[in-house]
N, C-alpha and C positions, 0 to 999 in steps of 0.2 A: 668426202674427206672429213673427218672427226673435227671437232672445234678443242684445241687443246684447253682452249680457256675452261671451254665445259668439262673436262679432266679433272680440273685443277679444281673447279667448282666442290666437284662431287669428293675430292681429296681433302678439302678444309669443311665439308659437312659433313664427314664420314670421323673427322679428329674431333669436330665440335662436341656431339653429343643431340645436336638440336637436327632435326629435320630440313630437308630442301624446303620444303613448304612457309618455314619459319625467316629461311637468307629471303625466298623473293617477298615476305610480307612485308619486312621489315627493309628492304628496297623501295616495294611501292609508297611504304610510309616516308621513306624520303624523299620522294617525287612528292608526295603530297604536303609532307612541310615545306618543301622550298617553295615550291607554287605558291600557298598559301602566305609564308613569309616575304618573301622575293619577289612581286609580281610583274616583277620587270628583267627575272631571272634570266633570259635570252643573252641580254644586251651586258651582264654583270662577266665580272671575270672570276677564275671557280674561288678569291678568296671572296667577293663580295657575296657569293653564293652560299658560303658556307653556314652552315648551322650546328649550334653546342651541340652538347649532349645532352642538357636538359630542353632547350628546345625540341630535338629530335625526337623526345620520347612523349613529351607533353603532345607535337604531333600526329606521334603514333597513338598514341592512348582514343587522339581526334578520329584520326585515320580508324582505325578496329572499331569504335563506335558507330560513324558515316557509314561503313562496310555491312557489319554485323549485327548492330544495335543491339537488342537485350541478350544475344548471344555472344558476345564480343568476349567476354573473359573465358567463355568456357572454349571458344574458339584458338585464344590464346595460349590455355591452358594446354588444349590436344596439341601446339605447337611447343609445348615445351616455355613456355615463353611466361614466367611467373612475377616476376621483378623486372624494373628497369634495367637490373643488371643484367639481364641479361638480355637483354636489350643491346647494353653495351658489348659482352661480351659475343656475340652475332657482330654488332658493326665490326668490331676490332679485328673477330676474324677476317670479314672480308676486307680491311685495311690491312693486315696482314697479308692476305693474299694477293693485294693488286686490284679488286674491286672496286674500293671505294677510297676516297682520300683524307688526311685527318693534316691536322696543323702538328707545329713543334709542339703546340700547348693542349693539346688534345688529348687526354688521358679515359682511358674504358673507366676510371671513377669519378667522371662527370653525370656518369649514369644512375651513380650510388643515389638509394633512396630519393629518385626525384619526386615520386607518388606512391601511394601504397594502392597497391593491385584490389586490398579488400576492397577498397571504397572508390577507386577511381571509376568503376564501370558498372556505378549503381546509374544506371537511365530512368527515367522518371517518363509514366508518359503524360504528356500533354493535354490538360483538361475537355480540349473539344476535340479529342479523339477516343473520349471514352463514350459509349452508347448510354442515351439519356436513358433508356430501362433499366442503365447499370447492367451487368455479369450476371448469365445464367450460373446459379449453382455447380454443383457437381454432382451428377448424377449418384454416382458410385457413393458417393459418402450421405447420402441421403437417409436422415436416421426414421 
């Protein structure tokens, strides 16, 4: 028998604009802030559970990094996924649709400019993971 929820799913990504791929990233990004927020999230009730929208996205920005590291923006990118807003605009749909939950004071412009996408997902690597000989060249540009 079909899961009408899953209907329903595919009905408010189809009006979004943005990909399936982008409602479940941005799902797991909120398992992974609450967890990380909440660490006692079980026991809490869903307002004690709750998180902004600038939490949520500061999460998520954690979350695509943890996941994807130096690919992470371009990752985000292929999801449509460029700004916080739209960030928000994802949560709101699936608050719209039954998904997910938002307070009376919860507004999709909580997501406005929390970080800018240029610079949030510059990663840097970590000095003793670079090889003491340093980087081969590149062959190809060898003059």
């Amino acid at each position: 028998m079909p899961n009408p929820d899953a209907a329903n799913l595919d009905q408010i990504v189809a009006r979004s604009g943005y990909p399936m791929d982008a409602f479940i990233f941005v799902r797991r990004g909120l398992d992974h802030t609450v967890q990380k927020l909440r660490p006692n999230h079980e026991q809490m009730t869903e307002a004690e559970r709750h998180v902004s929208g600038q939490e949520l996205s500061q999460g998520i920005r954690e979350f695509a990094v943890t996941q994807y590291g130096l690919m992470a923006r371009t990752v985000l990118r292929r999801m449509k996924i460029n700004t916080t807003e739209d960030i928000g605009q994802i949560v709101f749909a699936m608050v719209n649709g039954g998904f997910m939950q938002a307070t009376e004071h919860d507004s999709v412009a909580d997501f406005n400019n929390v970080f800018s996408f240029d610079t949030a997902f510059d990663v840097s690597i970590p000095v003793d993971q670079v090889p003491e000989e340093g980087f081969e060249p590149d062959p190809v540009h060898k003059v």
